[in-house]
N, C-alpha and C positions, 0 to 999 in steps of 0.2 A: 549641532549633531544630537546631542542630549532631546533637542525638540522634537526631532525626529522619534527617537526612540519612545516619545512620550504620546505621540500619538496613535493611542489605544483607546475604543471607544465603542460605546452600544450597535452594532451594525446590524442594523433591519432589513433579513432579507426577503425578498420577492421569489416568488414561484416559475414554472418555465413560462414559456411564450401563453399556456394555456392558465384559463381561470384558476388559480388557486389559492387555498387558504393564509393570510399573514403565517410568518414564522417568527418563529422564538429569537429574541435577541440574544447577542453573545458577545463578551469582550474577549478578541483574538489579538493576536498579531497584526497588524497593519498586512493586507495583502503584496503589496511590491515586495516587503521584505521576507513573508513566507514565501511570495514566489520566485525572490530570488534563491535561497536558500534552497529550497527544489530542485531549482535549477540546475544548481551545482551539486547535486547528490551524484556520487560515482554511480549507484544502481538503477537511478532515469536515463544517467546519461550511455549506460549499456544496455538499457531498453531501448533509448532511441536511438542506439545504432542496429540494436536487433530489428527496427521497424525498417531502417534503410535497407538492411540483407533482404528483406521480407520486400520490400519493391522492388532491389535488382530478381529478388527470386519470380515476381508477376512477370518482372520483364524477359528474362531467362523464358517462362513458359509460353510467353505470345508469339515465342518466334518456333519454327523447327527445329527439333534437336539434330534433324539430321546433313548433313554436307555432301555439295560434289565431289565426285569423286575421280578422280583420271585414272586410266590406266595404259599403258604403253609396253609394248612386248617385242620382240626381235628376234627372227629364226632364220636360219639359213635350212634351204631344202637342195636336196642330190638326189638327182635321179636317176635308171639304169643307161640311159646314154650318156653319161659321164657329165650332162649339166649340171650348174649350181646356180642356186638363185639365195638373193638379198631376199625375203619377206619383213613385215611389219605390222603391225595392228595396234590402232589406238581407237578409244572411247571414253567415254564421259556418262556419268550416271548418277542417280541419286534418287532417296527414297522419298517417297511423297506421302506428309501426315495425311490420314481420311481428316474431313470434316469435323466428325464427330470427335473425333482426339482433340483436335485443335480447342476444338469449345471446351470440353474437359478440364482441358490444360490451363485456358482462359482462366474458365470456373476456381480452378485449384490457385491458380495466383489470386485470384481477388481476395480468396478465403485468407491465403498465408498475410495477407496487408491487411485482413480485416482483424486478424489475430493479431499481428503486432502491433498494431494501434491499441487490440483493446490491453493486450501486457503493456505497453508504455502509458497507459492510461494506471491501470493497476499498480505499476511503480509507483508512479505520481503519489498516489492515493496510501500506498503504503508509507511514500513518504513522509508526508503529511498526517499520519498517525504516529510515525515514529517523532515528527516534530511538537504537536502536540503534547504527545505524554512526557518527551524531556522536560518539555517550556515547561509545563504545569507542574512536573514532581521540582524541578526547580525552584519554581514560585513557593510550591508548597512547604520546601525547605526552607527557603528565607521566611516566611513565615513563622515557622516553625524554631525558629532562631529567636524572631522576635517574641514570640510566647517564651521562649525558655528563656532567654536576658529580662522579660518582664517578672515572671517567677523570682526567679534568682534577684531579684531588686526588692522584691515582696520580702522573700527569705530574710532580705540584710534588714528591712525596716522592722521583722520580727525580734530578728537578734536584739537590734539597737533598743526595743522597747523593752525586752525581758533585761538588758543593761540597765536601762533606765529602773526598772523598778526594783532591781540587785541594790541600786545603790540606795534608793525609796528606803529595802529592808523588807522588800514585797514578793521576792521572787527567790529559787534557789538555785546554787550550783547545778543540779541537775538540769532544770530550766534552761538555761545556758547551752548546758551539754549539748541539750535535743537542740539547742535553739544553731547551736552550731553545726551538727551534725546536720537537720536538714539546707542549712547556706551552701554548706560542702556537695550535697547531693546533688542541691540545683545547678553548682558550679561545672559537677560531672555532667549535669542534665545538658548545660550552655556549652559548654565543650564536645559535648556529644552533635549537638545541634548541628554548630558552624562546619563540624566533619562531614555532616550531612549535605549543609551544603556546598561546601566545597568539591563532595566526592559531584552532586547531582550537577554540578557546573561542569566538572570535566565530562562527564559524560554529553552534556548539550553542545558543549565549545567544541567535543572531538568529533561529534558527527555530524555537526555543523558549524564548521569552523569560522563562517563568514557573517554570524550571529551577534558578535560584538560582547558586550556586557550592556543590556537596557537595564532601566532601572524604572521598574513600572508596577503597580497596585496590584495586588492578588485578584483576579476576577470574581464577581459573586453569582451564583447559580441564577436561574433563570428556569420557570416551568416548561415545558414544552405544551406548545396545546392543539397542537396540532394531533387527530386520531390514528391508530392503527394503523388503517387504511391508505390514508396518506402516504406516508413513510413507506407502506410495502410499494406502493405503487411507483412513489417516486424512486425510493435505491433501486429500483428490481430495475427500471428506467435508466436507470445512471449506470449499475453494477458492471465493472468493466471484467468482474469473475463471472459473472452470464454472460457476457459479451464473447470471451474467452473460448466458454463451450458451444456459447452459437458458431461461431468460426472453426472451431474442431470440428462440428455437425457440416456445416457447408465442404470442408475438404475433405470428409469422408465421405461424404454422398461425390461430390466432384470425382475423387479418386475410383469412390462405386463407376460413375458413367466412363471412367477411362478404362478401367479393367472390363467392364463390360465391352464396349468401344476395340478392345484388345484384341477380340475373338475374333473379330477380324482383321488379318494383318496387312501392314501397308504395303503397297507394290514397289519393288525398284524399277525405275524407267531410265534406260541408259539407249545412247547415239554411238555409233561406232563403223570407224572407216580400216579399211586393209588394202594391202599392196602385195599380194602373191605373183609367183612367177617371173621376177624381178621387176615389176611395174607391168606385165603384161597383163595383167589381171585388179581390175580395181573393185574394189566390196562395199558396201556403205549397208545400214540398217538399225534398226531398234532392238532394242532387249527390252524385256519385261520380265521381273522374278517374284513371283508372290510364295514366301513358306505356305506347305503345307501346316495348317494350325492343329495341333495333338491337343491330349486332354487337359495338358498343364494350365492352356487360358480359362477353359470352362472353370476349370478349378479355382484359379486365381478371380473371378467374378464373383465367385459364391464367396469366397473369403473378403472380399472388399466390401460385398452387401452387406456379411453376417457385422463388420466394423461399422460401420454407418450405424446400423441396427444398436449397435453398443453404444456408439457417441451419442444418439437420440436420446436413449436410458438413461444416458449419463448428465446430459443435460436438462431431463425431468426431474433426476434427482437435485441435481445442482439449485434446480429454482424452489423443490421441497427445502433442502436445506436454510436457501437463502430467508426464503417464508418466515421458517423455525427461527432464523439466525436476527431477524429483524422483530417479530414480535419482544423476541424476548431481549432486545436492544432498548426499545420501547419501553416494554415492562421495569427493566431496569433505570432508564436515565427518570424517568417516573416516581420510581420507589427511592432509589438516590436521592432525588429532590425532598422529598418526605423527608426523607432519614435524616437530611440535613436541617432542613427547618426542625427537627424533634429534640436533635441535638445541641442545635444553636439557644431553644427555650432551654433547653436543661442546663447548658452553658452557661445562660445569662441568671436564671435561678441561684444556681451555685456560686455566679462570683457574687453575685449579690449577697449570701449568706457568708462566704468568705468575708468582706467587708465589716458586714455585723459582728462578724465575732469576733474581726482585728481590732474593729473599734472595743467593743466587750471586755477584750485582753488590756489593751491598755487604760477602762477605763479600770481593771478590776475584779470586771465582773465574770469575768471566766479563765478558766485554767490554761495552760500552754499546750498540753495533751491533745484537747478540744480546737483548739484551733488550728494547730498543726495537720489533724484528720482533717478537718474543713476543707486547710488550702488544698491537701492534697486530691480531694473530691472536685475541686474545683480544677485544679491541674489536669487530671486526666478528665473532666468535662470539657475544657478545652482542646484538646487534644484529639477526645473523639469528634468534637463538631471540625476539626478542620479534617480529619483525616474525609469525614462524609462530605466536605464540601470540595474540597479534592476528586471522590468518587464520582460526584455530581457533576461536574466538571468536565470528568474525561468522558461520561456515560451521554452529556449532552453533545460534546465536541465530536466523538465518532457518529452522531446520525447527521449530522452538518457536513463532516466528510464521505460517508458511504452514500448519500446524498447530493453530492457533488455542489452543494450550498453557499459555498467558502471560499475563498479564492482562485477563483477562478481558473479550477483544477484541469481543465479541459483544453486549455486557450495556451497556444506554443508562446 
């Protein structure tokens, strides 16, 4: 089982069916198990049952709304020579959609299934955003643990040396002091850590309880080099929030051709037989009722048009947005990447000088004060390169997702 969880590894992905550029490697999750985990999300699994409503809803609109209808009546008639007579009258009727509704209606179902696919798709992918950023701030914590246990091991080899040279005749009580006072701080530091991540584990375990505990290496950033262009091209392709308002656009134009479609209204065509005169008289014939149409349709047309009109706008905006939302996605997991190689050199700088001056201290050659400032320069260098490599991380992992890249976000 432990094997399982260990297989985590560079996955090089390919582009759609059509020519496109290699992508950026990424160390993820093993796919089976983020898409198990998906899977079981309570808010896919309410998206795809909102997809199922959204097909009985296509199927609801393919058929008539409307039903046969019977009707049966009974009167007895008297006449002035003192006859009476049994009557009766029955028939049968029912209104009949025009054409044009019927397509409408078609239209309007297709739209409501193309929506709920693309909201179960959007789940999905929210998913998978919320899965990522636990996994990683998780990772990030156990990391984060191991720097501060590293620290704090540092700390005690400083005490232990400012000991060593108390007893030499080399060093002073104050020495000491600091020497103890910083062990104490990194202890708070290590103690702070494991809360972190303790706390970052309930949160992964609670929202995705069927996660386990893996036990797997911090992933390390990866450039993206694929251009601008790419990326808008592809999310904009994948985006299941354009998807969304193209479906809102098709069932408001749909609903436009019904309300239009309205102004004219459907006929009722009804059959009916009767029995006057106590059976001396037999009737049989058609009915036909079409309302007279008032202003209220005209009206309701222009309203359904001016909506359509709206949902178009709204989905022009939607794709500015997306535009705006994806360059600057780009721009980010890019500069992320910088940030962290700048701080990883300033990291490895620093402990490098940490080093030298731990060596320095015990050989002599520098004071406690001096070194102390060091490590702690060197602590929060560390500190900052993980926090950027973290950044880097989540800023490459969300165009992998809004990109539909990665586990095979798509696929029941």
């Amino acid at each position: 089982m432990k094997k399982h969880w260990l297989m985590i590894g560079f996955c090089l992905f390919a582009g759609s069916a059509q020519a496109a550029p290699p992508l950026s490697g990424q160390v993820l999750l093993p796919t089976g198990t983020a898409r198990l985990l998906i899977g079981h999300d309570p808010g896919v699994a309410a998206a795809h049952a909102g997809l199922e409503a959204a097909r009985q809803e296509a199927g609801i609109l393919e058929t008539s709304p409307y039903e046969w209808t019977a009707r049966l009546s009974g009167q007895r008639r008297a006449v002035d020579t003192g006859s009476r007579y049994r009557e009766w009258n029955a028939g049968i009727e029912r209104t009949l959609r025009l054409p044009d509704k019927a397509s409408a209606d078609r239209s309007t179902g297709q739209a409501a299934v193309e929506e709920g696919k693309a909201r179960y798709s959007e789940a999905r992918r929210q998913s998978a955003r919320e899965l990522l950023t636990l996994w990683l701030d998780w990772l990030a914590a156990v990391q984060g643990q191991e720097l501060a246990s590293a620290n704090r091991q540092t700390a005690q080899d400083i005490l232990d040396a400012v000991e060593k040279r108390m007893r030499a005749g080399d060093a002073s009580k104050l020495d000491r002091s600091l020497a103890q006072a910083a062990l104490s701080e990194q202890r708070r530091v290590e103690n702070d850590a494991r809360t972190q991540v303790n706390a970052a584990w309930s949160r992964l375990n609670g929202r995705f309880p069927e996660i386990g505990r893996p036990a797997t290496a911090f992933p390390v950033p990866v450039p993206i080099k694929e251009d601008t262009a790419f990326w808008r091209d592809r999310i904009l392709a994948e985006s299941p929030a354009l998807k969304i308002a193209q479906a809102l656009l098709h069932k408001a134009q749909a609903q436009s051709g019904r309300a239009r479609a309205e102004k004219l209204p459907d006929p009722t065509v009804g059959l009916y037989t009767a029995s006057e005169a106590g059976g001396q008289e037999r009737i049989t014939g058609i009915s036909i009722g079409i309302p007279i149409p008032g202003g209220q349709r005209s009206l309701r047309s222009t309203q359904a048009a001016y909506l359509a009109q709206a949902s178009s706008q709204e989905l022009e905006l939607m794709k500015r947005q997306l535009e705006a939302d994806i360059a600057s996605a780009v721009a980010t997991s890019q500069g992320n990447y910088e940030s962290w190689q700048i701080a990883e050199t300033g990291m490895s700088a620093m402990q490098d000088s940490a080093s030298l001056m731990q060596r320095a201290y015990a050989l002599g050659e520098a004071d406690l004060q001096a070194l102390l400032l060091v490590r702690l320069q060197a602590t929060t260098a560390a500190q900052n390169a993980l926090a950027a490599r973290t950044a880097a991380l989540k800023a490459n992992c969300q165009l992998l997702v809004d990109a539909n890249l990665i586990w095979d976000l798509d696929q029941e």
